[in-house]
Every structure is written in structure tokens, then in C-alpha cells.
PAZADREN-330640 format. One record per residue (C-alpha): residue number from 1; residue in three letters; chain; x, y, z. Coordinates in Angstrom, 3 decimals, always signed. Example, Ala and Ser with C-alpha at 12.3 -4.5 7.8 and 13.67 -1.06 7.14 Angstrom:
BEGIN
{seq->1&type->ALA&mol->A&u->+12.300&v->-4.500&w->+7.800}
{seq->2&type->SER&mol->A&u->+13.670&v->-1.060&w->+7.140}
REM end
This chain:
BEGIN
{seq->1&type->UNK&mol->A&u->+94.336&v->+44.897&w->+136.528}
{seq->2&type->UNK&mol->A&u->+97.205&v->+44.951&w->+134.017}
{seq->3&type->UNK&mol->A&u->+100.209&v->+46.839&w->+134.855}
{seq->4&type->UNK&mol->A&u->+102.976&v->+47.875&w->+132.155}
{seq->5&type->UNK&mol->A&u->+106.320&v->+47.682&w->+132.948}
{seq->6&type->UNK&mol->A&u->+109.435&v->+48.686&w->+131.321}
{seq->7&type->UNK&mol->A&u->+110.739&v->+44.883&w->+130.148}
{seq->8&type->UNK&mol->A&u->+113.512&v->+42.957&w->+131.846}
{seq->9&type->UNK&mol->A&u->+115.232&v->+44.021&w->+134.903}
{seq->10&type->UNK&mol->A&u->+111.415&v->+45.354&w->+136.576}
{seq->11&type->UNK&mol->A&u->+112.360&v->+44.816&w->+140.806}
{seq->12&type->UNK&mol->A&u->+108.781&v->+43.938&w->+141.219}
{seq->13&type->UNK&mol->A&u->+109.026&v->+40.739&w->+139.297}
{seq->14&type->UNK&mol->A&u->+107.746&v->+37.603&w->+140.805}
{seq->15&type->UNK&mol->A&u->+104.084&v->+37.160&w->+141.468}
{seq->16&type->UNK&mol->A&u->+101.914&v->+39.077&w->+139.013}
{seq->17&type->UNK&mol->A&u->+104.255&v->+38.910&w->+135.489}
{seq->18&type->UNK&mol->A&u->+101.102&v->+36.822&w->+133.816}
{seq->19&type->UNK&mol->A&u->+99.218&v->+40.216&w->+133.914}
{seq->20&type->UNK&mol->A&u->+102.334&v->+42.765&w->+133.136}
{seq->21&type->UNK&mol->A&u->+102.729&v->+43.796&w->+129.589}
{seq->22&type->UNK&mol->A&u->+106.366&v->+45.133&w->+128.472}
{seq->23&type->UNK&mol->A&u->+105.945&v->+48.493&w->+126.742}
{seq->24&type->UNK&mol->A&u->+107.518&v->+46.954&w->+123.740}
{seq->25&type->UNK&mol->A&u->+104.462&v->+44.772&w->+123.523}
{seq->26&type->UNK&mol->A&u->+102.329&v->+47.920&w->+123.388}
{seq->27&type->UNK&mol->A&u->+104.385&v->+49.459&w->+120.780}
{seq->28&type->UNK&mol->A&u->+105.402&v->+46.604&w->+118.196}
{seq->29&type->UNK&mol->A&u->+107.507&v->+49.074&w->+116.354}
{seq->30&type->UNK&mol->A&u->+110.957&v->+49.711&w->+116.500}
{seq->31&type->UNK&mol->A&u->+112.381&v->+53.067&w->+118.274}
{seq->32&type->UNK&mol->A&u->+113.200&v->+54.141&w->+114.441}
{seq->33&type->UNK&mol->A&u->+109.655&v->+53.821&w->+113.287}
{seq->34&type->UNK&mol->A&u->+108.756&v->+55.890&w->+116.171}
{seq->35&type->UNK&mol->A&u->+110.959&v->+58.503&w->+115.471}
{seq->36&type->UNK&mol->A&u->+110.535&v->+58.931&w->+111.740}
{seq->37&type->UNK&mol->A&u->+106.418&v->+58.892&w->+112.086}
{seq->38&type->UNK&mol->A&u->+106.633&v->+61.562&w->+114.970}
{seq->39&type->UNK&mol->A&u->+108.432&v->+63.578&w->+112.523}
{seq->40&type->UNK&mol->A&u->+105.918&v->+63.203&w->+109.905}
{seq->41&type->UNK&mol->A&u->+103.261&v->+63.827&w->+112.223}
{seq->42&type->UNK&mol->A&u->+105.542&v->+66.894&w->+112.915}
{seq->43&type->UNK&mol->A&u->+105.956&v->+68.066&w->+109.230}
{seq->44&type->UNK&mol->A&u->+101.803&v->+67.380&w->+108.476}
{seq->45&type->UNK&mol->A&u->+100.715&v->+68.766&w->+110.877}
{seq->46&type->UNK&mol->A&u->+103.089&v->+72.036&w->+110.140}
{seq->47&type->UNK&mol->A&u->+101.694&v->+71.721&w->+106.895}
{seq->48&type->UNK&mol->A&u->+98.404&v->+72.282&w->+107.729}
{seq->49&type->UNK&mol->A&u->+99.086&v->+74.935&w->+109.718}
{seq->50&type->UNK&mol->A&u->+100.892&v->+76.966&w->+107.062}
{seq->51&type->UNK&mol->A&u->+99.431&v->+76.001&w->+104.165}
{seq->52&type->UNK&mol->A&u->+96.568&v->+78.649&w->+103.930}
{seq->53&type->UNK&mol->A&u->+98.983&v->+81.008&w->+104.178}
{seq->54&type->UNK&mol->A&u->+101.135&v->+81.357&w->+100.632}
{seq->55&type->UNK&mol->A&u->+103.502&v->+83.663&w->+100.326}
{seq->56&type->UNK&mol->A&u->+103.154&v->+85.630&w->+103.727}
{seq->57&type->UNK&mol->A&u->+99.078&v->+86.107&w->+102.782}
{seq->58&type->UNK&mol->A&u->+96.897&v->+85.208&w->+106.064}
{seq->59&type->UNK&mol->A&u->+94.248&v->+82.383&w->+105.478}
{seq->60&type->UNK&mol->A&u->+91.321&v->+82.994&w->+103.222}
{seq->61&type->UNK&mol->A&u->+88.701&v->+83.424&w->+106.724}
{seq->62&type->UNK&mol->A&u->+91.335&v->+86.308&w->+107.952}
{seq->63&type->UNK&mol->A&u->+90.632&v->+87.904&w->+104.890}
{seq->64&type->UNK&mol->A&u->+88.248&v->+90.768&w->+104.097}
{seq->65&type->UNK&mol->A&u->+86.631&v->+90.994&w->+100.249}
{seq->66&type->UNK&mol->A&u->+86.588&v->+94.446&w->+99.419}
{seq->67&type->UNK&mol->A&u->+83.511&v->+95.727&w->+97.161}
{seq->68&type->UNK&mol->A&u->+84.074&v->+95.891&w->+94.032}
{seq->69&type->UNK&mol->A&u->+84.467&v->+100.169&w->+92.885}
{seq->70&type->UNK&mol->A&u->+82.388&v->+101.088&w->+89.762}
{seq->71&type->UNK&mol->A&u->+82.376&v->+104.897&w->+88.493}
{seq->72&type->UNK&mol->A&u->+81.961&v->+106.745&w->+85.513}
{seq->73&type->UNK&mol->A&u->+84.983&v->+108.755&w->+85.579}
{seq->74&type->UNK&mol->A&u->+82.630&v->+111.485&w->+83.734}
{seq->75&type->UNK&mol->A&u->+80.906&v->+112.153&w->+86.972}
{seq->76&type->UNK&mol->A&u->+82.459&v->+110.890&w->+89.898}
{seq->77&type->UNK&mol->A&u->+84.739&v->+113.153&w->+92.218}
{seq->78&type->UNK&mol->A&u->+88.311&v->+113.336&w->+92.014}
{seq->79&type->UNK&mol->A&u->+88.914&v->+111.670&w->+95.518}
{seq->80&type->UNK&mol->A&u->+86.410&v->+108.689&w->+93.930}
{seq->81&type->UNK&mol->A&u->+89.408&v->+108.487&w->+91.494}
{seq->82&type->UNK&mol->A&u->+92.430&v->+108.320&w->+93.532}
{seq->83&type->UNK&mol->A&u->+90.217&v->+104.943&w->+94.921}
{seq->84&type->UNK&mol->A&u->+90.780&v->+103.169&w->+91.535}
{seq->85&type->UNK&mol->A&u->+93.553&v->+100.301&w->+91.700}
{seq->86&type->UNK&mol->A&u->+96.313&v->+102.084&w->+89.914}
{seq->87&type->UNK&mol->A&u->+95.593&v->+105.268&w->+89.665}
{seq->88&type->UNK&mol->A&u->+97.592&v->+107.604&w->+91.344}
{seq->89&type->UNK&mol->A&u->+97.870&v->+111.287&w->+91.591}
{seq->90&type->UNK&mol->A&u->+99.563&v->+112.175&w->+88.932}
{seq->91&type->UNK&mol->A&u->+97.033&v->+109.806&w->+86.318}
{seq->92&type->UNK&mol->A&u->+94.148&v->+111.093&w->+88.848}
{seq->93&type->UNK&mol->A&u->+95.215&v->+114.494&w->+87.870}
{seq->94&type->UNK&mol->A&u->+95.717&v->+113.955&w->+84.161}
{seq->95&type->UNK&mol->A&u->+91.817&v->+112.162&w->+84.045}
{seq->96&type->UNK&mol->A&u->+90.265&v->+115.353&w->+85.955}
{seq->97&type->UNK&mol->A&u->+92.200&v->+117.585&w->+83.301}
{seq->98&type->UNK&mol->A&u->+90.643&v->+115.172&w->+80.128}
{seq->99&type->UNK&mol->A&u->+87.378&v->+115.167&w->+81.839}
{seq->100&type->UNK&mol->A&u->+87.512&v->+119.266&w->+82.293}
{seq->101&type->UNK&mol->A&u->+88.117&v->+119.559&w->+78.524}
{seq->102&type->UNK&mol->A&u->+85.361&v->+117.668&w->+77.324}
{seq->103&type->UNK&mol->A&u->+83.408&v->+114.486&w->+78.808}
{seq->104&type->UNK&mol->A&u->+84.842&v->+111.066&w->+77.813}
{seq->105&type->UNK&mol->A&u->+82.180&v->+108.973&w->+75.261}
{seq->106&type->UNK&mol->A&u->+84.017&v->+105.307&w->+75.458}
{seq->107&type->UNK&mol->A&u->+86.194&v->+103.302&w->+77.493}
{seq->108&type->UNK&mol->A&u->+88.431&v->+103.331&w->+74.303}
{seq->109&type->UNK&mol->A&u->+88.269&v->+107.102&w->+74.168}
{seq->110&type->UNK&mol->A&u->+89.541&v->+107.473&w->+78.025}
{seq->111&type->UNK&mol->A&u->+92.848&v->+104.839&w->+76.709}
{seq->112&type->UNK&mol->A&u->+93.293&v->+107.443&w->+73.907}
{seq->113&type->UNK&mol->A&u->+93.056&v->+110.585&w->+75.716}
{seq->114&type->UNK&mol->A&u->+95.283&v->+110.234&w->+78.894}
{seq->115&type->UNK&mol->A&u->+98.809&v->+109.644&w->+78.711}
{seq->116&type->UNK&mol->A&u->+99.362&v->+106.932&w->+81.059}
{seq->117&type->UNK&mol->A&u->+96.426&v->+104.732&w->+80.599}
{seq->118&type->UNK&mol->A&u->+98.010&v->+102.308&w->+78.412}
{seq->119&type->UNK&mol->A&u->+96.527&v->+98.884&w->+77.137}
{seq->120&type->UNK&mol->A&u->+97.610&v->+97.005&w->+80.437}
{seq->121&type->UNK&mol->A&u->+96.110&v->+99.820&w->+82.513}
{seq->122&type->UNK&mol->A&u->+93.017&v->+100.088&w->+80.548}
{seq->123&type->UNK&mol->A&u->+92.681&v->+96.414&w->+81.419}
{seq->124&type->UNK&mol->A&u->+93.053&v->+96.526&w->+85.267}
{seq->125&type->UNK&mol->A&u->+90.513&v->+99.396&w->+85.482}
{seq->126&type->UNK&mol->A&u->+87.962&v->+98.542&w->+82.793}
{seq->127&type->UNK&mol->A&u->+86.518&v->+96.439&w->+85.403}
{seq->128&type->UNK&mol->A&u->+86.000&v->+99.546&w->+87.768}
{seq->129&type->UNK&mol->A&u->+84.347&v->+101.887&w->+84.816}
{seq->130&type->UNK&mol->A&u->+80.767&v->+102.550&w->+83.673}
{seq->131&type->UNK&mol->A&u->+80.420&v->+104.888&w->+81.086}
{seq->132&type->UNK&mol->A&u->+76.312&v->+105.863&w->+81.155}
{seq->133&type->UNK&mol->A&u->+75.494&v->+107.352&w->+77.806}
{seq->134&type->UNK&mol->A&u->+73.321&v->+109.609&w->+79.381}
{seq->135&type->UNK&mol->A&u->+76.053&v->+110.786&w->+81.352}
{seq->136&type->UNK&mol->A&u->+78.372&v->+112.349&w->+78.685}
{seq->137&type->UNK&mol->A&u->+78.225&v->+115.843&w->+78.524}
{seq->138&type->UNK&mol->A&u->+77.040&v->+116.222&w->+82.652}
{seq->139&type->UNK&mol->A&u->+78.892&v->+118.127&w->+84.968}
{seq->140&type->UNK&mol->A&u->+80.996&v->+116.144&w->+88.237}
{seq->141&type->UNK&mol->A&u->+79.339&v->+115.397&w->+91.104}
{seq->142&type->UNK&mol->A&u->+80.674&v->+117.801&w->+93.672}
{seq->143&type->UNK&mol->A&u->+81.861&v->+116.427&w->+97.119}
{seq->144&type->UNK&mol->A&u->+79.287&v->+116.084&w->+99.476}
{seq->145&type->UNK&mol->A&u->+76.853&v->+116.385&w->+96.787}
{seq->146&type->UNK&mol->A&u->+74.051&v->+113.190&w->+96.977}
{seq->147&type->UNK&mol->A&u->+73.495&v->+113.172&w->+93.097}
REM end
């Protein structure tokens, strides 16, 4: 049986030192050593906690992947619409009036005719749009409707 004991000074010297280790023995380094690696063990290990999280955003298995949204904005209801990553109410509203007019033919043609769909725009939702050429000239879906 080995028993540790604190170094010089232990009241229960005498008999068994041969099998006593000091605790300095155990840990060869110096108390500075200790302290600087518990702090890096500190600061890694904060690390990993945090680092899936940038900028306030939870870790990518909190997350959920939405679906991506594709329309034709010649057919889809105007609720369908509002759904589209930067479209508003007041753009929603200005599509719906385009569309009523007359049914778009091109991606480029929707840009053209609504104020407020600039190049940047256009760019964020051309993703999200599917213009059908068998679709122009088709009335909306109405809500609730299955077509």
C-alpha cells in the first residue's frame, strides 16, 4: 500500500516513509504550470462549447432547414406571396396588381414590371420562382383551391 502525503512536516513520519510518495512527486510540475494549463483547459474547453454558436446563432443540430419555397407568382395565392424572403405587403400587393393586369412571361419581365423588385431583389427571389410556360395567361389559384 502506498500512501501520499503532503511532503515534509507529515506527524506520521517514522516507520513506513519507503512507501509514502510526496504529492510533489506525483505532480513534477511547478504550481505555475498547474495554474496556467488549468486555465487553458479552461479557455478550450469554453471554446468548444461556444464555438458552434457564431454570432448568437445556436449550433447547426439546434437548427431546423426550412424547405426551400418555389411558386410561379402567375398562379400562386397572394398569402403564398407574402411567404417569399423579402417580400412584404406592400411588394406582395404591387405583384398581385402586375399579375391582375396581365400574367408575367419571364423572370426578367416580373424585375421590369414591379417597382421594387430591383436587381438585388430579383436575385434573392429568383431562387423561389418558376415561371411554367404553360402557365401564362391562367387564372390564380384561389385559397383553398387543390389545383
Amino acid at each position: 500500500m502506498i500512501q501520499v502525503c503532503s511532503g515534509a512536516g507529515d506527524p506520521l513520519e517514522g516507520s513506513a516513509t519507503k512507501n509514502r510518495l510526496a504529492l510533489r512527486d506525483l505532480l513534477p510540475w511547478s504550481v505555475g504550470a498547474r495554474a496556467l494549463l488549468s486555465v487553458l483547459v479552461l479557455a478550450l474547453g469554453l471554446t468548444l462549447r461556444f464555438a458552434g454558436q457564431v454570432g448568437g446563432v445556436a449550433p447547426l443540430s439546434h437548427r431546423r432547414i426550412a424547405p426551400m419555397l418555389v411558386i410561379n407568382p402567375n398562379t400562386v395565392p397572394g398569402t403564398v406571396l407574402g411567404a417569399l424572403p423579402h417580400v412584404g405587403p406592400a411588394l406582395k400587393g404591387r405583384i398581385l396588381a402586375e399579375r391582375a393586369a396581365s400574367p408575367f412571361g419571364s423572370k426578367a419581365e416580373l424585375g421590369r414590371r414591379v417597382k421594387g423588385l430591383g436587381p438585388i431583389t430579383m436575385a434573392r427571389l429568383e431562387p423561389h420562382l418558376r415561371l411554367d410556360p404553360g402557365t401564362i395567361g391562367q387564372k390564380p389559384a384561389r385559397r383553398g383551391s387543390l389545383k
